[in-house]
N, C-alpha and C positions, 0 to 999 in steps of 0.2 A: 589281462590285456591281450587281445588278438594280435596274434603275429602276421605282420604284412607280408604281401606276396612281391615278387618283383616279376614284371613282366618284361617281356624279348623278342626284340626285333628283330629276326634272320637276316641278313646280310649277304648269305655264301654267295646266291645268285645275281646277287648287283654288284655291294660296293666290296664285297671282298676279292671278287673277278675282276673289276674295274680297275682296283688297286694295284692288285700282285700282278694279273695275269692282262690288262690291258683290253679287258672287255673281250679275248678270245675264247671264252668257253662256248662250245655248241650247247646248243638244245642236247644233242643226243647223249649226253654225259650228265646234262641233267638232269634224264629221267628216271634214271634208277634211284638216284638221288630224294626224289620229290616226295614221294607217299612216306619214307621215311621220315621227310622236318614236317608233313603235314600233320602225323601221327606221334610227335616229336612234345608236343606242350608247348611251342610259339605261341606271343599273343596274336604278330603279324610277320609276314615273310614279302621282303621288299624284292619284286624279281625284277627288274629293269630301269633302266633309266635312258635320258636321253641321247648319252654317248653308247651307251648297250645298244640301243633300238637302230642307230648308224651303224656300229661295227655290224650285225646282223644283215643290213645289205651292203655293204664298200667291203666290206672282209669275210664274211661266213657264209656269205652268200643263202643267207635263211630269210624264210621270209617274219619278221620278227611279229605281225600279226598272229603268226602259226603257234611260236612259241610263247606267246601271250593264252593262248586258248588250251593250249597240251599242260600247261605247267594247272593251269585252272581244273581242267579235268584231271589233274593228278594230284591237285591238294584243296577237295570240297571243304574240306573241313576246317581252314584257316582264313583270316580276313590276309588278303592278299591286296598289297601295296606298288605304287612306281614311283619315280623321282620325273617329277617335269622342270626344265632349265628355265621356270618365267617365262617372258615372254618369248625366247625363243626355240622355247617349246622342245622339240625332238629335230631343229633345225640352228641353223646358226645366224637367219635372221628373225627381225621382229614381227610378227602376226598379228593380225588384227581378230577382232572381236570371236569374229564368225569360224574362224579356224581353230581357235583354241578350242571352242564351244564343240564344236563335229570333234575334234580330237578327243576330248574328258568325252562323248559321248561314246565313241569307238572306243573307248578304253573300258566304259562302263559294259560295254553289251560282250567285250570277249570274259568278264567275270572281275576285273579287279574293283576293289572296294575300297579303296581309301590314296589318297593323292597327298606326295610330299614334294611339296614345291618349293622353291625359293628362288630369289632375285641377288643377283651379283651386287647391288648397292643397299638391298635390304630398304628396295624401298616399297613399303607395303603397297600402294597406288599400283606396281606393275603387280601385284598378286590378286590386286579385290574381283577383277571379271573369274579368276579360275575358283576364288572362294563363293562368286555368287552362281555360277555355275555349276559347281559339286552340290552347295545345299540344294537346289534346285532337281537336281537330278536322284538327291540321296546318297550320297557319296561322302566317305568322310574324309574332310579335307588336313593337312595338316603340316600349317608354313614353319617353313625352318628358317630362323636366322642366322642366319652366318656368319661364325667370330672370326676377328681379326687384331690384330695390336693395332694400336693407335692414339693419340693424345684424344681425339673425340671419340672413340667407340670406347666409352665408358660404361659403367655399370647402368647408372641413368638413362643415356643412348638406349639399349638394349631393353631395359625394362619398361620403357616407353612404346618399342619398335610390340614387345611383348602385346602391351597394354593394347594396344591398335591392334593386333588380333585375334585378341579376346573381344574387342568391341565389335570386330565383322564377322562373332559368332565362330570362329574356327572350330572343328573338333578337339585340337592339344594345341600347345606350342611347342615348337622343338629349337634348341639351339644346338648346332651342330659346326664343332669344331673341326671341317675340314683338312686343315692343314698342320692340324697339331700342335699349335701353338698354344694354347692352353696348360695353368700349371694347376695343381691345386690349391694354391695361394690365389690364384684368382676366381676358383673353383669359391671356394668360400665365401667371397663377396657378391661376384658377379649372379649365379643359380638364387640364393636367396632374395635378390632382388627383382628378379624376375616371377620368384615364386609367389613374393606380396602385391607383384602388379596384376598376377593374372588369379590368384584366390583359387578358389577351385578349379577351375579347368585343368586338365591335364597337361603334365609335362612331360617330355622326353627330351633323352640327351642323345649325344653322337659324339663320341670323343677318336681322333684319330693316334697313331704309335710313332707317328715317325722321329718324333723329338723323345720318345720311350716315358713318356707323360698318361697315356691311354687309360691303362689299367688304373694309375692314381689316381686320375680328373675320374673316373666311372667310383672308384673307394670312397674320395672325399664325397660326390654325389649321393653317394647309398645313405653314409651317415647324417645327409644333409634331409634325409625323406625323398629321395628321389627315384619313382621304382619302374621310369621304363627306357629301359639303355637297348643299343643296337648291339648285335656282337657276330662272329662268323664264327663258323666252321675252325677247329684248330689248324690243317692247313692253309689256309687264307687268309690267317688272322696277322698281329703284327707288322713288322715294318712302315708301309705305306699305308696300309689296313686298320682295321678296328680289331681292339682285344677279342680274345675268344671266348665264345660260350664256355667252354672246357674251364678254362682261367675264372670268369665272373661268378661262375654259376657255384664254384667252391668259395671264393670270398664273400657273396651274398648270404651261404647256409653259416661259414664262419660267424658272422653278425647278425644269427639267426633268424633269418630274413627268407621266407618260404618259396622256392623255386618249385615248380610244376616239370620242369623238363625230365624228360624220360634216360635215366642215363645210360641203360642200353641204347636206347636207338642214339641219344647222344655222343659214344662213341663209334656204334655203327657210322655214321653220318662221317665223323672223322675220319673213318680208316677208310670209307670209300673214295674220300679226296685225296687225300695221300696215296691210293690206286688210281685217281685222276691222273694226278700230277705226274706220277713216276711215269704211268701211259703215254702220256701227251709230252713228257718233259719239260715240263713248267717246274718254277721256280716254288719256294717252300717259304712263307713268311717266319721273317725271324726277330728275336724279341731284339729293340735297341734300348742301348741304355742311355740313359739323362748326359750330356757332358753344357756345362753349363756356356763356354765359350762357342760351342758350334749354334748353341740355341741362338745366341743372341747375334752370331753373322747372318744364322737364316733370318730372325724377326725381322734384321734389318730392309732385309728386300722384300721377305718372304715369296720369293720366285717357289711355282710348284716344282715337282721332281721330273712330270713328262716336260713342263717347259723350260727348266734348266737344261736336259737333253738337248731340246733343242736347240737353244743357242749358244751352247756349245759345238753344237755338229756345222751350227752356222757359222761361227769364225772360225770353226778350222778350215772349212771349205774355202774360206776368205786368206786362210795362213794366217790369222790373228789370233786364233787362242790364247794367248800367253794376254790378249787384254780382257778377257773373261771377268777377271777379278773388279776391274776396271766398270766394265758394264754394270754388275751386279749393285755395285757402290749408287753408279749412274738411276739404276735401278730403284731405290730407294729412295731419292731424291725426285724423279718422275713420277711416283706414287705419291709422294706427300705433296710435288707442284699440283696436285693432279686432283685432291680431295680426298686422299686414301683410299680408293677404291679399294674391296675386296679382292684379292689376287685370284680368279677365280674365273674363267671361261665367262664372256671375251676381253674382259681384263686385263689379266695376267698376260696376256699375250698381248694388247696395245701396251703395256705398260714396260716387256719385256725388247718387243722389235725397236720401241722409242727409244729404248737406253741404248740401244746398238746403234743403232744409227746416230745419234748425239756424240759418242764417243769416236766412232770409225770418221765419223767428218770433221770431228774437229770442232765442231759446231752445234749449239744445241739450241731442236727445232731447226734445224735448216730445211729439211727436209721433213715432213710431219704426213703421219699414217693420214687416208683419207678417213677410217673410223674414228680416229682421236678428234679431229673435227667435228663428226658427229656428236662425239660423246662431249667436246667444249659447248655445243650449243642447246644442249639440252636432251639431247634424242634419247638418252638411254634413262633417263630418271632423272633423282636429285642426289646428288652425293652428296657424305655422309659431311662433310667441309668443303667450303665454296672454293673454286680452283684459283689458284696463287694468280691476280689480275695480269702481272707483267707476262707471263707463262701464255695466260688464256689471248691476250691480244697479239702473241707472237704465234700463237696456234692458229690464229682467224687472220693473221697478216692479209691475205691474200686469197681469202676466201668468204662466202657470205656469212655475214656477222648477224643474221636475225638470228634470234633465241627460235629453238625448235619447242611446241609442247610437246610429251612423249605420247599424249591419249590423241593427238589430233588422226592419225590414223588406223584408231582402234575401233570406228566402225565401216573402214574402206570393206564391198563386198568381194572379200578375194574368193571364197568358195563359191559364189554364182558367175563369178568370171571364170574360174578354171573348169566348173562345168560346160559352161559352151564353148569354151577352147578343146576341152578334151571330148565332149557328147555326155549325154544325160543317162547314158547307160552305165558308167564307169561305178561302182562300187565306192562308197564312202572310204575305206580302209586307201583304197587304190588313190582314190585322189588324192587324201593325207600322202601319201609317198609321192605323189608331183610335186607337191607342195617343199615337203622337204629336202628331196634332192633333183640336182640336175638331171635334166634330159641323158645325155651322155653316161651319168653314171646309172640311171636304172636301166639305159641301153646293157649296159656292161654285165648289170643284176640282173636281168629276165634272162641274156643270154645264157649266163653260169648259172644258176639257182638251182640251188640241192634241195631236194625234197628231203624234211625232217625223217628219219628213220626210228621205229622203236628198236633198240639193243635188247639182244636175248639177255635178260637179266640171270646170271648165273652166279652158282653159291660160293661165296668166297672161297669154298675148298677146292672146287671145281676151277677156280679161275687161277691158284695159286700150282694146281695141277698142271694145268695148260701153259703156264707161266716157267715152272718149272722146266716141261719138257725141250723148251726153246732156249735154253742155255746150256753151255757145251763146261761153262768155268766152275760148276758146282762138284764137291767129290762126295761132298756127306750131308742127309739130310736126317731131320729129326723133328717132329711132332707131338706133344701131348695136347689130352684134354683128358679131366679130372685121372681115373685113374691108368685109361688106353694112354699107350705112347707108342709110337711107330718111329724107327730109326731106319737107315738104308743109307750101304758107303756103296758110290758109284766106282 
């Protein structure tokens, strides 16, 4: 019997940045980086997404079209992937037809090949224009469903949501545990049923660390037949992050299970992040362990970790902190009024500001976000359960109560308006960036805009040379390789 292969999705340059380090890695840190995971045995290497492609103008001030094309010319050899937010795309509102379309187009011409996309409700209707649009263009597409706890995101749920993207032709299916929430107890029933909805088409998983469930959901997975998992770089891995290459790639050969990765450049790759980090002084993913009582306060809300931040920093500023606890609770209770939304950008955060405001007045729903509105009357999809009626008529109290359809303005022409608003000269890539951000803030990005730099690529001895001479607190140092050793007390 043939021994299977498991294939590997690279991670370091999206979600394991995204995770640890908040989307602040430059380009220029990348590059040394690059020809290494290309040269490396990835099947695919995911380099951006649609909170990467923002930080890259509101914080790095790069132009992230730039870095789209340099990461391309520096790993020919790999199918190279990006994360699109649905429909609102590399923005934070909803686009119609024609924008999405010039976007997967601009994305196809700087070199990426394959599109992983998914929808905060999972509901396939906002995905089918970017699946009919990638086959069309040749692109391989590939929707991720997004787990969640819930009394209806059931096994069933999910092998259905599965089954509807196998019927619009996808290239795989991916279900991608975001949040971590995932055990292998549900590993076991959930993956199998989605395995017998979708038959042969390919699968891939995405299991996150932060409940320290990762590496198990990826273990149970292998033994289940499952051979194409995401992973990073060992410093970028855990916590918030996805398990590591390093970690996977030794339990797959355990259950003699045939990996292709190259384990020199495997750990090259590692020790160069770890010379990232220490550089930049970022932070180092660390392994968390299972504790069974904190899983089930976080299921309860499943607030993420940047928007816990958040509103926390928000009642302190209020001098309420001390009702945090309070909100959270609030919090899980606004999700389930709500249809269980997926906690998950723009979500988690209508779901998150609600519970605060509901709690801080005393009153719930007194005050109601204008996007929860939106999202009562239709606008964003269908949710996974119809929203608790008493809830949804206190949401529309006082505002228009027509049901919104989400596709009614999925053929508005916005790219032949922003042409003659902006002139017929402007650049596709260029217009995509009016598109997405405000006037004011790409006032702010053409001002400041760093031109990507190549870094003289220098040899680790070299660099630990140089490293060395700039510290004053070393007395003794010492070196081998095989039988040369070189010692020196300062």
């Amino acid at each position: 019997m043939a021994v299977s292969k498991l294939f590997i999705n690279e991670e370091t340059f999206r979600d394991g940045q995204q995770s640890l380090w908040a989307n602040r890695m430059t380009t220029e840190s990348m590059i040394p980086a690059a020809p290494m995971i290309d040269n490396a045995g990835f099947d695919s290497v995911n380099i951006m997404s649609g909170s990467a492609f923002e930080s890259c103008v509101l914080y790095l001030r790069e132009n992230p079209w730039d870095r789209l094309r340099l990461l391309r010319h520096l790993m020919p050899k790999t199918d190279l992937q990006i994360l699109i937010r649905g429909r609102s795309a590399f923005g934070w509102k909803r686009f119609p037809n024609d924008a999405i379309e010039l976007l997967i187009t601009c994305l196809m011409r700087t070199g990426i090949q394959g599109l992983a996309v998914f929808d905060g409700l999972n509901d396939i209707q906002n995905l089918k224009w970017h699946i009919e649009v990638a086959k069309k263009l040749g692109l391989q597409i590939h929707p991720a469903l997004v787990y969640t706890l819930s009394p209806v995101h059931t096994d069933e749920y999910y092998s259905e949501k599965a089954r509807q993207c196998k019927e619009l032709g996808t290239t795989s299916v991916n279900l991608a545990d975001a949040s971590g929430l995932l055990t292998p107890e549900r590993v076991k029933t959930l993956i199998p049923a989605i395995l017998n909805a979708i038959g042969d088409k390919m699968f891939s998983f995405v299991s996150h660390c932060p409940a320290g469930m990762g590496v198990n959901n990826y273990c149970e997975a292998l033994k289940l037949g499952v051979r194409n998992i995401s992973t990073t770089s060992l410093p970028l891995s855990y916590g918030m992050s996805l398990p590591s290459t390093t970690e996977m790639v030794y339990h797959a050969r355990e259950m003699g299970i045939d990996v292709a990765v190259d384990d020199d450049l495997r750990r090259r790759i590692d020790d160069y992040f770890y010379w990232v980090a220490y550089k930049e002084k970022k932070p180092i993913g660390q392994p968390v362990g299972f504790y069974k009582e904190l899983w089930e306060k976080y299921s309860a809300h499943q607030i993420p970790g940047g928007m816990m931040s958040h509103l926390a920093s928000q009642l302190k500023g209020l001098g309420l902190e001390h009702r945090l606890p309070d909100v959270l609770v609030e919090a899980g209770r606004v999700r389930q009024e709500l249809g269980y939304p997926v906690m998950v950008t723009p979500f988690s955060q209508m779901v998150g500001v609600q519970a605060v405001f509901n709690v801080i007045e005393g009153e719930r729903y007194k005050t109601v976000l204008s996007d929860l509105v939106l999202y009562a009357r239709g606008y964003y999809g269908e949710s996974a359960a119809p929203i608790d009626q008493n809830v949804k008529d206190k949401i529309l109290e006082k505002e228009d109560k027509e049901p919104i359809n989400p596709s009614d303005n999925f053929d508005e022409p916005m790219v032949k308006k922003a042409r003659e608003r902006l002139g017929s000269g402007i650049s596709d890539e260029e217009l995509l960036l009016h598109l997405f951000f405000s006037k004011p803030t790409l006032e702010e990005y053409n001002k400041n805009k760093r031109v990507i730099s190549f870094p003289v690529v220098r040899t680790p001895l070299v660099a630990l040379v140089e490293e060395l001479s700039k510290r004053n607190d070393i007395k003794s140092f010492a070196m081998q390789k095989g039988t040369l050793k070189v010692e020196q007390v300062f």
